[in-house]
VEXDREN-2710 file (C-alpha; in Angstrom, 1 decimal):
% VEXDREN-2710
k/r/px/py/pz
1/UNK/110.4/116.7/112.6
2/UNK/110.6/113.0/112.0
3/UNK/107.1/111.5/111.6
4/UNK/105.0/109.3/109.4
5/UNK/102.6/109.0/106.2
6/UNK/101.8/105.3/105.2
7/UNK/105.1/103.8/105.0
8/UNK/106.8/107.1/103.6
9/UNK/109.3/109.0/106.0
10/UNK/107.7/112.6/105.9
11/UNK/109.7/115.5/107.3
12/UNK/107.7/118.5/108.9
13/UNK/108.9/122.3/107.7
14/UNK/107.2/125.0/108.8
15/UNK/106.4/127.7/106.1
16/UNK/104.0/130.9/106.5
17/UNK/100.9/129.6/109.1
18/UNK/101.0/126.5/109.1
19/UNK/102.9/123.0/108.6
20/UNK/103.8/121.4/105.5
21/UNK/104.8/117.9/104.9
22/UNK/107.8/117.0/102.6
23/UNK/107.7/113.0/102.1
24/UNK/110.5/111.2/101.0
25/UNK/109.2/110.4/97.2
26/UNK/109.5/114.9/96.9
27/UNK/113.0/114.7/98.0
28/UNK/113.9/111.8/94.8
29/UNK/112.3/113.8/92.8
30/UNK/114.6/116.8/93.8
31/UNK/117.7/114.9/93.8
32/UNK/116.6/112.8/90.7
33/UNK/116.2/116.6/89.2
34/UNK/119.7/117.3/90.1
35/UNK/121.5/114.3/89.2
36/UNK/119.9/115.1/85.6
37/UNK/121.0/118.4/85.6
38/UNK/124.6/117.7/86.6
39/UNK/124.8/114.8/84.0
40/UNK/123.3/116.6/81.4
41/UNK/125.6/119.5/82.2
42/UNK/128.8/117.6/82.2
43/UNK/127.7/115.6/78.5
44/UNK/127.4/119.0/77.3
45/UNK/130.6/120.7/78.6
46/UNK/132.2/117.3/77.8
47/UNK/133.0/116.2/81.0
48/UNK/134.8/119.0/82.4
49/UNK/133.3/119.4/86.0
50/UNK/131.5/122.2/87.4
51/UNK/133.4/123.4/90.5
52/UNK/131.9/124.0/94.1
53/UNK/129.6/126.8/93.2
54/UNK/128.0/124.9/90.5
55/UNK/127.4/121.9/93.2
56/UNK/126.0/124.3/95.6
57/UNK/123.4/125.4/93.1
58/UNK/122.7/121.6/92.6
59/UNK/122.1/121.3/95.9
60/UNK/120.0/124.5/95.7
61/UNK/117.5/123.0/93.4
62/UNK/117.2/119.7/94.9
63/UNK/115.8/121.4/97.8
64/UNK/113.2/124.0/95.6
65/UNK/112.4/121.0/93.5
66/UNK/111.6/119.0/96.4
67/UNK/109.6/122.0/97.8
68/UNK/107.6/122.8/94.8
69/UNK/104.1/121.1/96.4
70/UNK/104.2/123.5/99.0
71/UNK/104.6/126.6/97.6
72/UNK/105.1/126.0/93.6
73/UNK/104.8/129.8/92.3
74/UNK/107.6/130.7/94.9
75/UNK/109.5/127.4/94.5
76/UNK/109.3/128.9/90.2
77/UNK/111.0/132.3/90.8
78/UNK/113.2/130.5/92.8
79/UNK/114.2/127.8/90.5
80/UNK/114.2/130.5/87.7
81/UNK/117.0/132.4/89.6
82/UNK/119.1/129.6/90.7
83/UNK/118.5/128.7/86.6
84/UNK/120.2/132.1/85.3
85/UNK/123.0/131.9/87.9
86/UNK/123.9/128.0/87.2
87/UNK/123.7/129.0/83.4
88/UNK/126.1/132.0/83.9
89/UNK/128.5/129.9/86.3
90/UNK/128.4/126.9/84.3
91/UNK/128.0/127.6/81.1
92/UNK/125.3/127.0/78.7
93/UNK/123.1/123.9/78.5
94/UNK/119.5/122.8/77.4
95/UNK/119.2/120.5/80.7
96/UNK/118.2/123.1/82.7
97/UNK/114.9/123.3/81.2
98/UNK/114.4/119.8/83.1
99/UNK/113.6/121.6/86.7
100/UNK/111.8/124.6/85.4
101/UNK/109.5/122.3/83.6
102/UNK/108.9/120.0/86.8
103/UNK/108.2/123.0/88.4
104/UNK/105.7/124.4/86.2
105/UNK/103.7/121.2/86.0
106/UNK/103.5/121.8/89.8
107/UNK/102.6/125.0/88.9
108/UNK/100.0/124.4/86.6
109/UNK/98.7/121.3/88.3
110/UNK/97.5/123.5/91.7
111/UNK/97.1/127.3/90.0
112/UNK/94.1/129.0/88.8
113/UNK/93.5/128.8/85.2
114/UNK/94.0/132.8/85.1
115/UNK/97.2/132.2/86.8
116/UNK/98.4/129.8/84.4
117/UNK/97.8/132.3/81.7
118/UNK/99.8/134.8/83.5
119/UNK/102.4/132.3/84.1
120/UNK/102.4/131.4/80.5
121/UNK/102.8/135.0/79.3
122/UNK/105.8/135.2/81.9
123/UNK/107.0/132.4/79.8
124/UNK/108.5/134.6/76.7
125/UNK/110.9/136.9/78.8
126/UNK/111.9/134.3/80.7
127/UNK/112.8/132.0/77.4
128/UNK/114.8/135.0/75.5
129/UNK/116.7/135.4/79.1
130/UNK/117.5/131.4/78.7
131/UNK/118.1/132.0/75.0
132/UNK/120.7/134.6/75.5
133/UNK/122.4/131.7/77.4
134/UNK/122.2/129.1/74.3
135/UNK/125.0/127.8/72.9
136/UNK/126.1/129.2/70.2
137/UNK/125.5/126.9/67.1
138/UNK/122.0/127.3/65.5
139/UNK/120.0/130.5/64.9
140/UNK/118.9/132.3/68.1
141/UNK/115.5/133.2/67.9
142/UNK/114.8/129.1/67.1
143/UNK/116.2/128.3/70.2
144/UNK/114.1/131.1/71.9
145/UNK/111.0/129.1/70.4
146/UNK/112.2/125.4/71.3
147/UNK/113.0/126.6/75.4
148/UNK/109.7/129.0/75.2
149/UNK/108.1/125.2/73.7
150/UNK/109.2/123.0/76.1
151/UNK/108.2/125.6/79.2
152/UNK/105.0/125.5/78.0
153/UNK/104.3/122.0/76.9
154/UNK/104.9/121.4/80.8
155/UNK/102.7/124.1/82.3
156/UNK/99.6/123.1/79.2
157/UNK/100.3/119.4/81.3
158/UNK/99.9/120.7/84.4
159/UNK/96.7/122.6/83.7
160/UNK/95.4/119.5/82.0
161/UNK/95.8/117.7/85.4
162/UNK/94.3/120.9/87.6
163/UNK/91.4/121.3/84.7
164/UNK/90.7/116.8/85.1
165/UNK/90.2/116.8/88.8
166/UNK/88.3/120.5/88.9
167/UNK/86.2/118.4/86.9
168/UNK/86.1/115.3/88.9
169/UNK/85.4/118.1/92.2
170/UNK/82.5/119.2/90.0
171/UNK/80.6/115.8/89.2
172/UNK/81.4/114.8/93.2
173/UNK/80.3/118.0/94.1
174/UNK/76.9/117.3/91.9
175/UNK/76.7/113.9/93.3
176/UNK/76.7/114.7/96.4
177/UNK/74.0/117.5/95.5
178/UNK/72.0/115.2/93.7
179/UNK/71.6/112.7/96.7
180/UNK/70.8/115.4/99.5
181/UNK/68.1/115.9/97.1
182/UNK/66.8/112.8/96.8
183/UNK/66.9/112.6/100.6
184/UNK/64.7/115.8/101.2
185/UNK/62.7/114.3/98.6
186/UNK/62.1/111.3/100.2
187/UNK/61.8/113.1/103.8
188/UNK/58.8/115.6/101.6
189/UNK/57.4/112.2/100.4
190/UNK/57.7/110.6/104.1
191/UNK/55.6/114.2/105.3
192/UNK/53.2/113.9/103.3
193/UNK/52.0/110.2/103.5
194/UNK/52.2/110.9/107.0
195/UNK/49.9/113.8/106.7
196/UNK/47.1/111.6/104.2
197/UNK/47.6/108.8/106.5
198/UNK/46.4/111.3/109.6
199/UNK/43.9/112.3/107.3
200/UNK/42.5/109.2/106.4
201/UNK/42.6/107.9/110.3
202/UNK/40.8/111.2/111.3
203/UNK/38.2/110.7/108.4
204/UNK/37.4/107.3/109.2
205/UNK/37.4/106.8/113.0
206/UNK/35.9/110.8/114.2
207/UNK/32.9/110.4/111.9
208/UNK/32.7/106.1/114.2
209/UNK/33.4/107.4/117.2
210/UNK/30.7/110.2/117.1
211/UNK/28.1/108.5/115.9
212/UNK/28.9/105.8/118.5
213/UNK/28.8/108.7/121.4
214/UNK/25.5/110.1/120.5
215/UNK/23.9/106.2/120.4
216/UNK/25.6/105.4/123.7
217/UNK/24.4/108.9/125.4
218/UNK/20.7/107.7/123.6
219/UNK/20.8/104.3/125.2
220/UNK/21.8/105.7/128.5
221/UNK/19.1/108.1/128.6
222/UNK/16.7/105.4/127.6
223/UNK/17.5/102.5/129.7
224/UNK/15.6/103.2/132.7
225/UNK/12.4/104.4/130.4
226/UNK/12.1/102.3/127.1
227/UNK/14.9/99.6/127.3
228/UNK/13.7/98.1/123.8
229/UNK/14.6/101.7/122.2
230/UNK/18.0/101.3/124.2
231/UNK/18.4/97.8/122.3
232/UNK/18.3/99.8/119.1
233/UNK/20.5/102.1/120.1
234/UNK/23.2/99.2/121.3
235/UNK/22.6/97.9/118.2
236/UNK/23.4/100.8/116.1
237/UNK/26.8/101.6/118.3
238/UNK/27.6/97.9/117.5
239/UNK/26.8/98.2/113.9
240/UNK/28.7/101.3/113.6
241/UNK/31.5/100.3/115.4
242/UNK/31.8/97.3/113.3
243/UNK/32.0/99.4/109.9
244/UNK/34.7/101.3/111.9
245/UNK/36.8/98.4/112.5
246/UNK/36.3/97.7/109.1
247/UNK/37.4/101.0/107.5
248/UNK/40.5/101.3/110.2
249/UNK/41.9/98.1/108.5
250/UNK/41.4/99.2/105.1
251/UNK/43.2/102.6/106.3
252/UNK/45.9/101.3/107.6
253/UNK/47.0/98.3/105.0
254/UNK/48.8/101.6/103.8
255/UNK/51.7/100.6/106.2
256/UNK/51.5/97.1/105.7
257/UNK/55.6/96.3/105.1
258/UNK/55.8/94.4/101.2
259/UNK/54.6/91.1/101.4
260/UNK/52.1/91.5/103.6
261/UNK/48.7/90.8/102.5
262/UNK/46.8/93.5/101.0
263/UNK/43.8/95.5/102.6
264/UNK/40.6/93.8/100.7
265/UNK/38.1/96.6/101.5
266/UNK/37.6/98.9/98.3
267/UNK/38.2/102.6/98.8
268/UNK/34.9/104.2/99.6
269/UNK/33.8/106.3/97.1
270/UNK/30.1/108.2/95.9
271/UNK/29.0/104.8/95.7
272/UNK/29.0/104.3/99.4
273/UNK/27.4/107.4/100.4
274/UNK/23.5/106.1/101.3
275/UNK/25.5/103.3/103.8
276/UNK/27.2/106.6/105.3
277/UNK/24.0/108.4/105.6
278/UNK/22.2/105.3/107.3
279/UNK/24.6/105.1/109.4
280/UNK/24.9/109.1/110.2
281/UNK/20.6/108.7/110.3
282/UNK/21.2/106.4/113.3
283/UNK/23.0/109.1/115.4
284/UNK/18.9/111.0/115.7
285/UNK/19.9/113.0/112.8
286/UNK/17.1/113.4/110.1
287/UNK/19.1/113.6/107.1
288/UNK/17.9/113.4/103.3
289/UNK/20.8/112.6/100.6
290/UNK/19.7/113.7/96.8
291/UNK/22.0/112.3/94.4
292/UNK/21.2/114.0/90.8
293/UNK/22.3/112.3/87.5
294/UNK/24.4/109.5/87.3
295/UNK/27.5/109.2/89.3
296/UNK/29.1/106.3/87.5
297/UNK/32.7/106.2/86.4
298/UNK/34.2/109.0/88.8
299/UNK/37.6/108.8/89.6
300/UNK/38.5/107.3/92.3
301/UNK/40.5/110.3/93.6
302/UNK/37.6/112.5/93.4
303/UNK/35.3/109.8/95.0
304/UNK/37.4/109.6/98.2
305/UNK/37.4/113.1/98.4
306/UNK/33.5/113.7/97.8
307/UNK/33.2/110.5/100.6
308/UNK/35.4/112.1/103.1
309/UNK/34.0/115.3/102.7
310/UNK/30.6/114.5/103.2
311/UNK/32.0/111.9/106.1
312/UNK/33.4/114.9/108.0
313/UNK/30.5/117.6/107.6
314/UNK/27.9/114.8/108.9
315/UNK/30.5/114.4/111.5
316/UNK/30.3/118.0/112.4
317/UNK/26.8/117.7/112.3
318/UNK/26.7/115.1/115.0
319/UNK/29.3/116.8/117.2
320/UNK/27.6/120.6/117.4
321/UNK/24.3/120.2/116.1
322/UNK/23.1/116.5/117.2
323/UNK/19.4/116.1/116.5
324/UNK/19.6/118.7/113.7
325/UNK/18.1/118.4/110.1
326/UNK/20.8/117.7/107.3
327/UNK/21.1/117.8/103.2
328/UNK/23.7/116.3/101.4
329/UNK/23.5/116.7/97.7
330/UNK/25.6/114.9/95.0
331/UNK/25.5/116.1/91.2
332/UNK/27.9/116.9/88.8
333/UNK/28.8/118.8/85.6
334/UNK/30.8/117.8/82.7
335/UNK/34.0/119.1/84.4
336/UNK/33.1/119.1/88.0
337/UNK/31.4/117.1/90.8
338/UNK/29.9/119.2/93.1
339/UNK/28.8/118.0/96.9
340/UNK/26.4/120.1/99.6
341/UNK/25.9/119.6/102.9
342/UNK/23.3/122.1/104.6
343/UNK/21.9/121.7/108.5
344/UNK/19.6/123.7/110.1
345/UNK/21.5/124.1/113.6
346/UNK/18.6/123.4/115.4
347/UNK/19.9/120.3/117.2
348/UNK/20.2/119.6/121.0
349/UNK/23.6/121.0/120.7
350/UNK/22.8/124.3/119.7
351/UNK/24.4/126.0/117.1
352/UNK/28.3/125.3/115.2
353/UNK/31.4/126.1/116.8
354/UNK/33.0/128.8/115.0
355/UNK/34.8/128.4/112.0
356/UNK/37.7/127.2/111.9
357/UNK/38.2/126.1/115.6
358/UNK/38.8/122.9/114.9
359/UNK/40.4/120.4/112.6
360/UNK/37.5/119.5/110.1
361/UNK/36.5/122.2/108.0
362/UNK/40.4/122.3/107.5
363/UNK/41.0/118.8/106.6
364/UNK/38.0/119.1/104.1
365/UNK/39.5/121.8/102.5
366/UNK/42.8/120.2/102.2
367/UNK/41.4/117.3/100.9
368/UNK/39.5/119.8/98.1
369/UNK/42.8/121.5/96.9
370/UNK/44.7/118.5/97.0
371/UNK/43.1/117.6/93.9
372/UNK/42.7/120.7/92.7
373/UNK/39.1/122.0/93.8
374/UNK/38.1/124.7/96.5
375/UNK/35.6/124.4/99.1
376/UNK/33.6/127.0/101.6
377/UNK/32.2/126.4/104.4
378/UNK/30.5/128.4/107.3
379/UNK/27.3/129.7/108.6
380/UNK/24.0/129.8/106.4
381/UNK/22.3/133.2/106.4
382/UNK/19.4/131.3/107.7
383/UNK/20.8/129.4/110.4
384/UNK/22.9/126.5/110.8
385/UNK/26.2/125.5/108.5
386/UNK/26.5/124.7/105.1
387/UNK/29.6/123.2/102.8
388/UNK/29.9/123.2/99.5
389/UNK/32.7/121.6/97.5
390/UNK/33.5/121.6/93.9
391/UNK/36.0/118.8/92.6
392/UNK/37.7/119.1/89.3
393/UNK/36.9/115.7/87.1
394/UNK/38.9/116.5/84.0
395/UNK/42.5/116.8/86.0
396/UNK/41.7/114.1/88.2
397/UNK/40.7/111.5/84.7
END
């Protein structure tokens, strides 16, 4: 069937399941393969012509020539055979080595490299059955050698092609690899600044916005009774509100696009722990913070983490035990920096929540392993909740 491919005529045979394409550039090949066999023939017999039979097999391997894309390893026993009976016909001559080698470079060029080497081995009977055809000057078993040469100096060609772009599959293939990996890499990357991001908004505005609910429930419940002690408390929900607004900035100049300015507030770290207490003291918590030994030149890591940590247990506090006594203590050892936060559940609330039932204790701990410490928390055998945290210094340095 007539059709097109670029600007090439293509015709359309159907072989086996499916449809193969013939284009036009196949068929020169064929009858340029033909031509050179019936030239080369007719120098050889010296011009004495080689009758219908001989054109007919021609003809024959035009068309298996022309065919050899599609089906090379049939189109080579084909060939092979038309070979021995043009050779028996016509007489003896070289030149018909010139479509067996075409044909094995086809060969080569789209087989397996084991059936290459089973092709090759073919190779020897089939050169002593061309030999026997020889012509007659010159020792037999050297022209055996020279047609078994030239067969195979056309299928090595043909594997060099299959073996070059098996290789340039391969480093594709790996190319390809190599970027979907990047791209999950950059999606894991994406996943987990989204997570620390949540984190850091969770930290900074739950601990806020808790502090500013138990101030506003204080000044509503003394407005009617002692307004000047509902001034304080307006006070303290403005102040704390303020340093909320402050810390959402400096969480999220972490989107900012490039070129925008950067966030000036410094990452909080042990060294702003009494302004989080004071400001956790003005929620009607009595809370004592004991800081033992000298906290100077932690890294910053490991301050954020001790910060948030305590952040989120005074948090806690404020949420299920409002009114309650706390501890926070601060110390560390040469390879560690521990933090403590005890209550005594005896605020207005009542006692904690279970553990576990919501999102604190778990961010805490996340935050712990994420630099490679461990943290417990849960109820004290006494009463009320206590956390304790141990932060690794020497991996974090």
């Amino acid at each position: 069937m007539p059709g097109r491919r670029g600007r090439c005529t293509v015709w359309r045979i159907v072989i086996d399941d499916g449809d193969q394409a013939v284009d036009r550039r196949d068929v020169a090949v064929g009858v340029g393969v033909a031509a050179a066999v019936a030239v080369g023939s007719a120098i050889d017999r010296d011009g004495v012509t080689m009758g219908v039979g001989g054109a007919l097999l021609l003809v024959a391997l035009a068309v298996l020539v022309a065919l050899r894309d599609q089906r090379p390893r049939l189109v080579l026993g084909g060939v092979f055979v038309v070979v021995l009976v043009f050779l028996g016909l016509v007489g003896p001559t070289y030149v018909v080595l010139v479509p067996l080698a075409v044909v094995l470079y086809s060969v080569g060029a789209r087989g397996s490299r084991t059936e290459n080497l089973v092709i090759a081995a073919l190779t020897v009977p089939a050169a002593l059955v061309i030999g026997a055809f020889s012509p007659e000057d010159g020792p037999w078993r050297a022209q055996v050698l020279e047609v078994l040469g030239w067969l195979n100096l056309a299928l090595v060609l043909g594997e060099a092609v299959r073996s070059h772009r098996a290789l340039l599959a391969a480093m594709s293939e790996r190319a390809d690899r190599a970027e979907l990996d990047r791209e999950q890499e950059a999606r894991r990357r994406v996943a987990e600044e989204r997570l620390r991001i949540a984190r850091e908004l969770h930290d900074v505005v739950a601990h806020s916005i808790a502090t500013i609910d138990t101030q506003a429930s204080v000044g509503l419940h003394l407005a009617q009774s002692d307004p000047s002690r509902a001034v304080d408390a307006l006070r303290a929900v403005k102040a704390v509100s303020g340093g909320a607004l402050h810390d959402l900035r400096a969480a999220l100049g972490t989107l900012r696009e490039r070129g925008e300015d950067a966030p000036v507030a410094p990452t909080p770290g042990v060294g702003e722990l009494p302004a989080l207490v004071e400001r956790a003291r003005s929620g009607g918590n009595r809370i004592d913070l004991r800081i033992d030994g000298s906290l100077t030149e932690i890294p910053a890591p490991i301050g954020l983490a001790a910060y948030r940590i305590v952040q989120e247990a005074l948090t806690n506090v404020m949420r299920h035990a409002a009114g309650a006594s706390a501890q926070v203590r601060v110390f560390r050892t040469p390879d560690v920096l521990c933090v403590e936060v005890d209550d005594d559940g005896r605020g207005t609330a009542g006692a904690h929540t279970p553990l576990g039932s919501g999102s604190g204790v778990a961010g805490m701990r996340e935050r712990a392993l994420a630099i490679g410490g461990d943290l417990q928390a849960g109820p004290r055998a006494g009463g009320g909740f206590g956390v304790r945290a141990r932060l690794p210094l020497v991996s974090a340095a």
